[in-house]
Each structure stands twice: as C-alpha cells, then as structure tokens.
N, C-alpha and C positions, 0 to 999 in steps of 0.2 A: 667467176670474176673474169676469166680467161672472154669468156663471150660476150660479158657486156662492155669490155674494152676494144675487144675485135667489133662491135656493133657500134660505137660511139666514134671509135674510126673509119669506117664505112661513113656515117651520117655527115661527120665532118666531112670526109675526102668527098661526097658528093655535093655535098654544100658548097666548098670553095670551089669543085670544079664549072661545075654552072653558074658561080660567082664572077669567078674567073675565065671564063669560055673563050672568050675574044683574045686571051692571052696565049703565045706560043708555051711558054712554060709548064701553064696550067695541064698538058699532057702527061707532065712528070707526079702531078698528086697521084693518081690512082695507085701505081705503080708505089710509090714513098708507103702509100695507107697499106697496102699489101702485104710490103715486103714489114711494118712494124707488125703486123697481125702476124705474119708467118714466125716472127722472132718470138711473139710472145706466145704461140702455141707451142715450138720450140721449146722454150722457158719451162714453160705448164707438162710437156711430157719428162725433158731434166728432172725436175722436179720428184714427177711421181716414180720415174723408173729408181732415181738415186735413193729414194726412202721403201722402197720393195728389192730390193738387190739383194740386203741381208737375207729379207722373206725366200727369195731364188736360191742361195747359196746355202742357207741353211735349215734343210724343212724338216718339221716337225714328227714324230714316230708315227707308224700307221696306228690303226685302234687296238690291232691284233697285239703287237710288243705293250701298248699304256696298258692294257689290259694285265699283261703277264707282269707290268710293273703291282700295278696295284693288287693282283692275287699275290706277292712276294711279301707285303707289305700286311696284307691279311696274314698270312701264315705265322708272320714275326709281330702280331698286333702288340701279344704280351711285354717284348722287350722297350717298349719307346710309349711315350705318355700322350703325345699328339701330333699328328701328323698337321705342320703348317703349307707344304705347296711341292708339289712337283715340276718340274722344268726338265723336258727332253726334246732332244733334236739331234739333225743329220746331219752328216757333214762329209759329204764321199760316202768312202763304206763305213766310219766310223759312226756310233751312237753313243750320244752323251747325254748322260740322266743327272737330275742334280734335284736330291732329295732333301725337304727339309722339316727335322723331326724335334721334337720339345723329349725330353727325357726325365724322371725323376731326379730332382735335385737332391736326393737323398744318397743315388747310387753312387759307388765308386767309379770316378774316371774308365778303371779299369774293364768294370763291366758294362758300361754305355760301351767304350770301345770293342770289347767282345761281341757285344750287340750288333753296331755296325759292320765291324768285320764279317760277322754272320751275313745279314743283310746283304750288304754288297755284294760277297761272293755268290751268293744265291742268284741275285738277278744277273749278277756278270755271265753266270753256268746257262744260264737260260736266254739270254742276248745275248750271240756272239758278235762280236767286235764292238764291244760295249766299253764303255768307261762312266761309272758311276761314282759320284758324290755325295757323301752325305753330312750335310750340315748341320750341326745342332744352335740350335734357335728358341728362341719364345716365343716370338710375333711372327707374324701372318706376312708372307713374302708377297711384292707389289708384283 
C-alpha cells in the first residue's frame, strides 16, 4: 500500500509539475510529493517496528530448553489427562513457561495439585532461572 501511494504521488507530482511549468511555485510540488512519500514510509516502518518490539523484547526458548520442557511433560504423562498448549519465552535472564494441562475431573484438587507441584519443580530443576505455570484448562489455548 505504502508503494502504490508513494507511486500515485510521484504521477501526480509530475503531472501537475509539467502542468504547471511556467509557474514559479510549481518548483515547490516535487519537493511537497517527497517529503509526503518520506512521511508515509516513515508511518509504514512505525508501524512495523511498533508491532515486533514485543517479538525484540521477549524471544522465544531455544529448541534445546522446549525440548527439556516437553521430555518433563512425558515423564509426568501419567499425572494430567491432556496437555492443551505450551507458551515459553525470554525475558533478560529470566524464562517463563506457561503450561496448559486438562486433568481428571474425577481427582481430588489435592492431587492435581500434587501433580503440578511435581511438574513444575521438575522443569524449574532443569531450567534455571525459570518460572513456570501451570494452568488447568479444558480447551485448546489460542
């Protein structure tokens, strides 16, 4: 979009300047068509840098730790009924994992929480400076 605006100003700015030739003014279109192209290029990298800055600031585990997530995950298969989605990322030195897992609705609070506690600490032991979450859920996280 960015380009065929910057192109439609161009066609203009050259249109009216040979339109307009004989006029002293007509030196100031190019110069006007320019400076709106450069604003909206401008605009267009705002734009993209302001919606990747999160992506910057907070990047995602290498393969080697999602790995060690999900062999933590195998080992404890027995405890939890379904695993709906994993969500980990950086943040400085810290690593933040946010697990979300379906449990028997049969179990006692007490022992899904056993469960978890298990869990967590385990992957906590194995990523250090980790902080881990674990959500219990039904549905499939977006």
């Amino acid at each position: 979009m960015t380009r065929f605006v910057g192109n439609v100003f161009i066609l203009i700015s050259l249109g009216l300047s040979m339109a307009f030739a004989g006029q002293k003014w007509a030196s100031y279109i190019d110069p006007a068509a320019s400076l709106v192209i450069a604003l909206s290029i401008l605009s267009a990298t705002l734009g993209i840098f302001s919606s990747s800055v999160y992506d910057l600031l907070d990047r995602t585990l290498e393969e080697e730790r999602q790995i060690m997530i999900l062999a933590e995950l195998a080992r404890h298969f027995n405890d939890y009924e379904e695993l709906h989605g994993i969500r980990s990322r950086r943040s400085g030195a810290e690593v933040y994992v946010e697990i979300f897992l379906e449990f028997d609705p049969e179990k006692r609070i007490s022992e899904v929480q056993q469960a978890v506690d298990r869990l967590r600490k385990s992957i906590e032991e194995k990523i250090q400076g980790s902080r881990v979450t674990i959500a219990m859920t039904t549905e499939a996280v977006p």
